[in-house]
C-alpha positions in Angstrom: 112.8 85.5 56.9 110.1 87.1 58.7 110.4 90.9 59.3 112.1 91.8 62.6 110.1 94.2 64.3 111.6 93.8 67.7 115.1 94.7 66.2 113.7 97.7 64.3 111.7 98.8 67.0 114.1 98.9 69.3 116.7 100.5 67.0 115.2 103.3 66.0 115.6 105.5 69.5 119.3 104.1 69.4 119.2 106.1 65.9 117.6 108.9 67.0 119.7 109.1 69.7 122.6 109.2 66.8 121.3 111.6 65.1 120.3 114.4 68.0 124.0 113.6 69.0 125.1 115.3 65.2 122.9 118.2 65.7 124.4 121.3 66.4 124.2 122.3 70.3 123.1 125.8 69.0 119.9 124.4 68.4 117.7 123.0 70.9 114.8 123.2 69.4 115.5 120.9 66.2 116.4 118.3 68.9 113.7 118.3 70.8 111.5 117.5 67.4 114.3 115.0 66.5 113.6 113.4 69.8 109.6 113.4 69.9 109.4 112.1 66.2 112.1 109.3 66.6 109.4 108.0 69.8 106.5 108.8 67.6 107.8 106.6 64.9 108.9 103.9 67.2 105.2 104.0 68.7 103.9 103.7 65.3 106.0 100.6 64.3 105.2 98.8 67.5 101.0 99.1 66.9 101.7 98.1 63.4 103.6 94.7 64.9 100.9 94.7 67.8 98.0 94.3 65.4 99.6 91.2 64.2 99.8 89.8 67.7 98.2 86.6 67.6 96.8 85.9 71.5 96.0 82.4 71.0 98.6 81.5 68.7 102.4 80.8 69.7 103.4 81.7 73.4 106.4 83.5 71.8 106.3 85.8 68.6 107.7 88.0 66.4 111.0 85.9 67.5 114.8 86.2 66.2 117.4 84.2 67.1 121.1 84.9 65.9 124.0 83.1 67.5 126.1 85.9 69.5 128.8 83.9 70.8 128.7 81.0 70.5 131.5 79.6 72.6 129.8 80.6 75.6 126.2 79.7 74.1 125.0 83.3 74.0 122.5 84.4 71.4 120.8 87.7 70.0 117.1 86.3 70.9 114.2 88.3 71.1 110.5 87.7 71.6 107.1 89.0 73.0 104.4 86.9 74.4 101.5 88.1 76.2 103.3 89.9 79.1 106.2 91.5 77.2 103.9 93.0 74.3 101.5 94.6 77.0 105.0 96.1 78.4 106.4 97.6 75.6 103.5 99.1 74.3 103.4 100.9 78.0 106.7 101.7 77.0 106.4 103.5 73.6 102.7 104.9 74.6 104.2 106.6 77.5 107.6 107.8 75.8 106.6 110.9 73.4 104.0 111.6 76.2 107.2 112.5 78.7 109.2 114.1 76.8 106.5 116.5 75.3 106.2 117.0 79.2 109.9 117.4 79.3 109.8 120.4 76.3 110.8 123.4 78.5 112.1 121.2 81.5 115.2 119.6 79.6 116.3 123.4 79.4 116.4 124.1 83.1 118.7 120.9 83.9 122.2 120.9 84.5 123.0 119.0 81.3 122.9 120.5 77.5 119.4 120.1 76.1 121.1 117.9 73.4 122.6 115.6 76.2 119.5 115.1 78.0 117.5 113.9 75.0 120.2 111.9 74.5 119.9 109.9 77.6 116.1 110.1 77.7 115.9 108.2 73.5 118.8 105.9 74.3 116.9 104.7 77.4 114.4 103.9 75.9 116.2 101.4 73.4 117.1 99.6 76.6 114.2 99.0 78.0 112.6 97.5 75.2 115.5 95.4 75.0 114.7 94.4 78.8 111.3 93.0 77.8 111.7 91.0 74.6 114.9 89.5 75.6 114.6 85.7 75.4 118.0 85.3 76.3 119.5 85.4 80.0 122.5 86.8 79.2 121.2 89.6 76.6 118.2 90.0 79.1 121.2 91.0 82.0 123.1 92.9 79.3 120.2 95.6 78.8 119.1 95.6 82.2 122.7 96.4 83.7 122.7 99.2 80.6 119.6 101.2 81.4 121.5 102.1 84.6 123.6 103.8 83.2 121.4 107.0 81.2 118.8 106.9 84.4 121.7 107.6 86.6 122.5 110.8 84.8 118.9 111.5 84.3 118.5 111.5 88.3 121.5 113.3 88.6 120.0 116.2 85.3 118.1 117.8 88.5 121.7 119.7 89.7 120.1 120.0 93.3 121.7 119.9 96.5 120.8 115.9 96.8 120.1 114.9 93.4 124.1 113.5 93.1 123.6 111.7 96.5 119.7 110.5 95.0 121.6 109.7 91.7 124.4 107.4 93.2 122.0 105.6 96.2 119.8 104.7 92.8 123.5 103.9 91.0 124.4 101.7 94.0 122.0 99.9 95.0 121.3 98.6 91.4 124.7 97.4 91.0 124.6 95.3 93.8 121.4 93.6 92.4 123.4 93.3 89.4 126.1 91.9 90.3 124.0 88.9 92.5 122.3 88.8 89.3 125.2 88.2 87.2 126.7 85.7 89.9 123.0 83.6 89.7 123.5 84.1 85.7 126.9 82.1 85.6 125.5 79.9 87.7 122.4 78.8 85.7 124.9 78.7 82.7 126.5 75.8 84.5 123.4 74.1 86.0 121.3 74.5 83.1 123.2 72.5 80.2 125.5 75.7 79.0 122.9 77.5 77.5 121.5 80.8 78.1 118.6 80.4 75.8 115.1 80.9 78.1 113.2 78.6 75.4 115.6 76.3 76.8 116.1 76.7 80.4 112.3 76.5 81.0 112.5 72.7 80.4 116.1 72.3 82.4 115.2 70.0 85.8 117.5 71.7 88.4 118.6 70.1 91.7 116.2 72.1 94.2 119.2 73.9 96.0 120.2 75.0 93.0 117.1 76.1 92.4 116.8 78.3 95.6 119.9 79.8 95.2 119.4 80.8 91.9 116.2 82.5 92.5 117.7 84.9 95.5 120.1 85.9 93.0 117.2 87.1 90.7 115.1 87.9 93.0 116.9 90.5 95.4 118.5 92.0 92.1 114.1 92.2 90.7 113.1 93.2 94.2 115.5 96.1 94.2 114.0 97.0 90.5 110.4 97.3 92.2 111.4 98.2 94.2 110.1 95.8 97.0 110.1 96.5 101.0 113.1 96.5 102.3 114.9 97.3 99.2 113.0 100.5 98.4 114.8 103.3 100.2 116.6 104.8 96.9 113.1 105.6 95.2 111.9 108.3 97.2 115.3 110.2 96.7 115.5 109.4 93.0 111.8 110.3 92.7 112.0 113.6 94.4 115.4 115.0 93.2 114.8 113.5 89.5 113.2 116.0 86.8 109.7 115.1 86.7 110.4 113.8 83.4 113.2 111.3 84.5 110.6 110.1 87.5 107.6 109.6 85.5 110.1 107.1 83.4 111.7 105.7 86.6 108.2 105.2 88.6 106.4 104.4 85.4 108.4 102.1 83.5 112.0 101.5 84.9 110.2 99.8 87.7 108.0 97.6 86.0 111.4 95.9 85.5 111.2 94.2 88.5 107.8 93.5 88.8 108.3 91.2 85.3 111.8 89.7 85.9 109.4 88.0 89.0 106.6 86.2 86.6 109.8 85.9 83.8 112.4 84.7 85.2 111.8 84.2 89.0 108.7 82.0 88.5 109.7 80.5 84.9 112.8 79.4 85.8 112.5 78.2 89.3 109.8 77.2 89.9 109.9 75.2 93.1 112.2 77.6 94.4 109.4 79.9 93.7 106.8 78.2 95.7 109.4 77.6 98.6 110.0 81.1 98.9 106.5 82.3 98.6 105.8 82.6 102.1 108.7 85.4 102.7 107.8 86.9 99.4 103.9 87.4 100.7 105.4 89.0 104.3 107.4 91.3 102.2 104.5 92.1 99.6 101.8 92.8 102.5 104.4 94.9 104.2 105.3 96.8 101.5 101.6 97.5 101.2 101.0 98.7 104.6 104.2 100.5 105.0 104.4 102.2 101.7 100.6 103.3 102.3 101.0 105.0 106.1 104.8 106.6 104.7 102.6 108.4 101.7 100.3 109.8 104.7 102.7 111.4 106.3 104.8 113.2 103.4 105.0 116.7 102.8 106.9 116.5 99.4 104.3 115.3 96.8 107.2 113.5 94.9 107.9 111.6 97.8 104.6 111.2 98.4 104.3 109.4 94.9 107.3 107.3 95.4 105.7 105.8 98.6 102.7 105.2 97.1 104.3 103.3 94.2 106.0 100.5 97.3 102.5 100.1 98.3 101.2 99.3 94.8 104.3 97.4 94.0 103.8 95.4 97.6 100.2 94.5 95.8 101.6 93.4 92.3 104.1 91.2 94.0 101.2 89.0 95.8 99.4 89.1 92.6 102.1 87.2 90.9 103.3 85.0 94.2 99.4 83.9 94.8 99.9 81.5 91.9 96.5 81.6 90.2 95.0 83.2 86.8 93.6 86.1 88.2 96.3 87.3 90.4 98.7 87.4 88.0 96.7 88.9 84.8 95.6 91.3 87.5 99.0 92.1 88.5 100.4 92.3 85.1 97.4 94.8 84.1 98.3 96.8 87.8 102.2 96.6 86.1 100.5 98.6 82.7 97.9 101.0 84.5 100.1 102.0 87.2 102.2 103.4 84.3 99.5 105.9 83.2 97.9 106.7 86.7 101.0 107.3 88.7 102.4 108.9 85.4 99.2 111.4 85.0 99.8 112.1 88.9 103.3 113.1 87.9 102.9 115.1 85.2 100.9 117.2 86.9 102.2 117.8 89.6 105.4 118.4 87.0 102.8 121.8 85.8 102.4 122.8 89.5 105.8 122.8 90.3 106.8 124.6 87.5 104.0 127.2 88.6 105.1 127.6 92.1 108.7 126.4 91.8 107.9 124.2 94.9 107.5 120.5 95.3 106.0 121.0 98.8 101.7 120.5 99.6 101.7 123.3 102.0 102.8 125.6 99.5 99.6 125.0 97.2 95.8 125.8 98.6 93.0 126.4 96.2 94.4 125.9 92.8 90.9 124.4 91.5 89.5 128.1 91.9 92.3 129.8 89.5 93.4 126.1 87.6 90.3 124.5 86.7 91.1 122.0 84.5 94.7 121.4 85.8 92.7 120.5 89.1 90.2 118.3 87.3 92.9 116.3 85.5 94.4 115.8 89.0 91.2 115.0 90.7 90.5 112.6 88.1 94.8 111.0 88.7 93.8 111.1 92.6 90.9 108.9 91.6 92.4 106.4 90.1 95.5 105.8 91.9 92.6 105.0 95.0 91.1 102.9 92.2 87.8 104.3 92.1 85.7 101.7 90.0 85.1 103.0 86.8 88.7 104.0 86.3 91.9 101.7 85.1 93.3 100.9 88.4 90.4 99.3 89.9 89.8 96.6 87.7 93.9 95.5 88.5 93.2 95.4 92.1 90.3 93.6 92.2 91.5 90.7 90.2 95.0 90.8 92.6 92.9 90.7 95.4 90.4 87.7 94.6 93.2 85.8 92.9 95.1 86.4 95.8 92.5 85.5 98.2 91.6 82.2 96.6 94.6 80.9 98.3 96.1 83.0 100.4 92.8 84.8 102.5 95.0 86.3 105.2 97.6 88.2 102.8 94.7 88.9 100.8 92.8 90.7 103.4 95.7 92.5 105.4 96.6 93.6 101.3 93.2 95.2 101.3 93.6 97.6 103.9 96.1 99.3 101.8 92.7 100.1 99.6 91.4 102.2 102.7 94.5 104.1 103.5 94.9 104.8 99.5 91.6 106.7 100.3 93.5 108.5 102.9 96.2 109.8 101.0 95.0 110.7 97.6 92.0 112.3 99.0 94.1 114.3 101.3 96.6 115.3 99.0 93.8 116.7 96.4 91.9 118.3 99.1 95.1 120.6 100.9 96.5 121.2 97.5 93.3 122.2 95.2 90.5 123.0 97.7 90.0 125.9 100.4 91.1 129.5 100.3 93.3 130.2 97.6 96.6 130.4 98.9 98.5 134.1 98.2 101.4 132.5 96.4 99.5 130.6 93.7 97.0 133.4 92.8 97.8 134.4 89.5 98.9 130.5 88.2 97.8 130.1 84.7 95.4 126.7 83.6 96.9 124.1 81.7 98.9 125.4 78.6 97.8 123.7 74.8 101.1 121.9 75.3 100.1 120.5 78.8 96.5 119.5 77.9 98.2 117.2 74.8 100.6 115.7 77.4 98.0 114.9 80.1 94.7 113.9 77.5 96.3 110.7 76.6 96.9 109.7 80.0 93.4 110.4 81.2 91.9 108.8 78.0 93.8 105.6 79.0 92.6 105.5 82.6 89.0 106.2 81.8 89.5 103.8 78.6 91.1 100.7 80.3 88.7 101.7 83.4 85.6 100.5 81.2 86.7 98.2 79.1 90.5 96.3 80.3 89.6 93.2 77.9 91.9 94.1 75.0 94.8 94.0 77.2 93.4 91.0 79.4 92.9 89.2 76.0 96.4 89.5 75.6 97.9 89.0 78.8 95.6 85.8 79.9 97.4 83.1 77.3 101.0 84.2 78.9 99.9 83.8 82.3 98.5 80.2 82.1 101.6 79.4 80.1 103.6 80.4 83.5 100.8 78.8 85.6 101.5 75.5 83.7 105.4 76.0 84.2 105.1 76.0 88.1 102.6 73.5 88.1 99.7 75.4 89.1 95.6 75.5 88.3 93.6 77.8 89.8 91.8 76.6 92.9 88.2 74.7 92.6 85.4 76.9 93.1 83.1 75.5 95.9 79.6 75.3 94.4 76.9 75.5 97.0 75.6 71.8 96.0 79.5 70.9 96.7 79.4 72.3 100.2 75.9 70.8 101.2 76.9 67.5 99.8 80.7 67.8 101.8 78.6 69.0 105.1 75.7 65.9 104.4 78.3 63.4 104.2 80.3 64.5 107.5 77.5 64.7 109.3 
């Protein structure tokens, strides 16, 4: 038997969330090291199993499968393939970064510092569980789970609205849980009484079937995104969370969603999926327009950054709905690189409101003068969640936008308004908070701590890193892609040659 690095890797937060538990209360400190070696070690097991990824090789790897119980067909079955391994390795990258981030923050919470870490390890046991799941049921198992630390995480905050922000998140997730857990009994009966995805993915379903089963995943994945209309609980949880608990909620709790689509949604049923595309695009272009014009007119740079996360989540969606190669690596890669740009955006503004004790952009002005390098770090955020060529996010749009365009030109080209307005925003947020007169009440501010510039250099090293050179990643993700291409039946669309178009026009004519 093989080694299984999925199970290790994703036991060993669940053990360091044991062992912080055992510590004594008395000291925070030992369980804040407890906490940032056990995500250290777990990102150091999951490069050593990521350098053994083999791209071209089998779509699934690193697999287990144990029977769980078996009258009811259920196994323990993990695996990665393309898509998953980019995912988790967002995951455990981004991990240590937060709660370095989180060192002095986890004191000022409403929870023990020992309880906090707690939640913020154990969560991250279940979301690795989330993406190598190759089982249905153990795939709904984890994601109904990780609600249940990231609830008290947005709820850590102990202001006025972070309960109310904390039980709107709590809510609406259970109701995409529960139409999830209705569409999973469902596909147990339809699909030959096994939960197994190896399985389904070859299962012919009856096309109503089909449809019904993918609204149950897909309202439950578009609340994850979340997706126009299901959206309205991220700008609460993202502004009354701890900057910590957001960066993991905008970052990587959301990229949930965004996956179950190409996993599940599009794997499983995949004439429902093409049937549905139409709606799916209205909602993604939407979201894109909507989430861009609400991120003008904010005031509160959290919320600011939760509206700006519906409009890139609006463009992710109709990368993976347009249904060719490049829309869907390109979305997968957006999925990965909106994890480090909106994350670097987060964490700093984390270090400005912990300067000024206020999350509002009128109540900065001129930081750059007495901050330089905490303002460069955030010019350089600004830049690439606007996608500025040269940095990560740019490369991810372009590919959703010309794989989107291929076959959908009118989505495509509403979509890239949302690239204009992103100008809008970002630039305007950098200029009112870091450039003018320096306003009286953040004269004085210190520049980034030592602590601060190792929280934020890996972040920017990423961006400008994946900004020049994507290809490791789209080596990677391309294989998983055209395996889900094949499973919905779709090639990319013909390129028309200019000999093909004289030759159509000369034989019309």
């Amino acid at each position: 038997m093989s080694f299984p690095w999925l199970t290790v890797i994703g036991a060993i937060p669940l053990v360091g969330a044991a062992a912080i538990t055992a510590l004594p209360t008395a000291r925070p400190k030992l369980a804040k090291q407890v906490a940032l070696g056990t995500t250290l070690v777990t990102l150091a097991f999951a490069i050593a199993m990521a350098v053994q990824y083999a791209p071209n090789g089998d779509r699934f790897q690193f697999t287990e499968t144990i029977s769980w119980i078996p009258a009811f067909g259920v196994h323990y079955a993990l695996g990665v393939d393309g898509i998953a391994l980019a995912l988790l390795l967002m995951t455990v990258v981004l991990w240590p970064i937060v709660l370095l981030a989180s060192w002095h923050e986890c004191e000022s919470t409403k929870r023990s510092v020992k309880t906090f870490l707690v939640l913020m390890v154990s969560m991250e046991t279940l979301l690795i569980g989330v993406f190598v799941s190759t089982d249905v049921f153990l795939f709904y198992v984890f994601f109904e789970a990780m609600l249940i630390p990231m609830y008290f995480i947005v709820g850590a905050a102990g202001t006025p609205k972070s309960s109310y922000a904390s039980m709107k998140f709590l809510l609406y997730s259970l109701l995409g849980g529960l139409l999830m857990l209705a569409a999973v009994i469902a596909l147990y009966v339809v699909g030959g009484h096994s939960f197994l995805y190896t399985a389904l993915e070859h299962v012919h379903m009856p096309v109503n079937d089909q449809r019904w089963l993918f609204l149950g995943f897909f309202i439950a994945f578009a609340i994850k995104a979340p997706l126009w209309p299901f959206h309205t609980w991220l700008p609460d949880a993202a502004a009354e969370s701890p900057v910590g608990g957001t960066v993991l909620l905008v970052g990587v709790l959301d990229k949930v969603g965004t996956f179950g689509f190409l996993r599940f949604c599009l794997g499983l049923f995949p004439q429902a999926s093409h049937w549905f595309t139409p709606v799916v695009l209205v909602l993604a272009v939407i979201g894109v327009i909507y989430g861009a014009l609400q991120a003008i007119g904010q005031k509160d740079m959290l919320r600011l950054i939760a509206y700006v996360s519906v409009s890139h989540f609006g463009l992710i969606t109709l990368g993976v709905f347009a249904f060719t190669s490049q829309g869907q690596s390109g979305a997968t890669l957006y999925m990965v690189n909106h994890a480090f740009s909106t994350g670097a955006l987060l964490l700093v503004i984390g270090f400005m409101i912990r300067r000024r004790n206020s999350r509002g952009i009128n109540d900065f002005g001129g930081m750059q003068k007495v901050a330089p390098v905490l303002a460069g770090t955030f010019l350089v955020a600004c830049l690439s969640g606007l996608a500025l060529p040269g940095l990560n996010t740019f490369v991810s749009e372009f590919l959703v936008l010309v794989g989107a365009f291929t076959r959908y030109k009118v989505a495509a080209g509403i979509a890239t308004l949302g690239i204009i307005l992103a100008a809008v925003y970002m630039l305007v947020l950098y200029q009112r908070t870091m450039t003018g007169p320096v306003s009286p009440d953040v004269e004085g501010s210190s520049d980034l701590s030592l602590r601060e510039k190792w929280v934020i250099a890996p972040m920017i090293a990423v961006i400008i890193f994946l900004g020049f050179y994507p290809r490791p990643i789209l080596d990677v993700i391309n294989p998983a892609v055209h395996a889900t291409l094949q499973q919905t039946g779709n090639t990319d669309p013909a390129a028309v040659t200019p000999t093909s178009a004289t030759a159509t026009n000369g034989g019309s004519s």
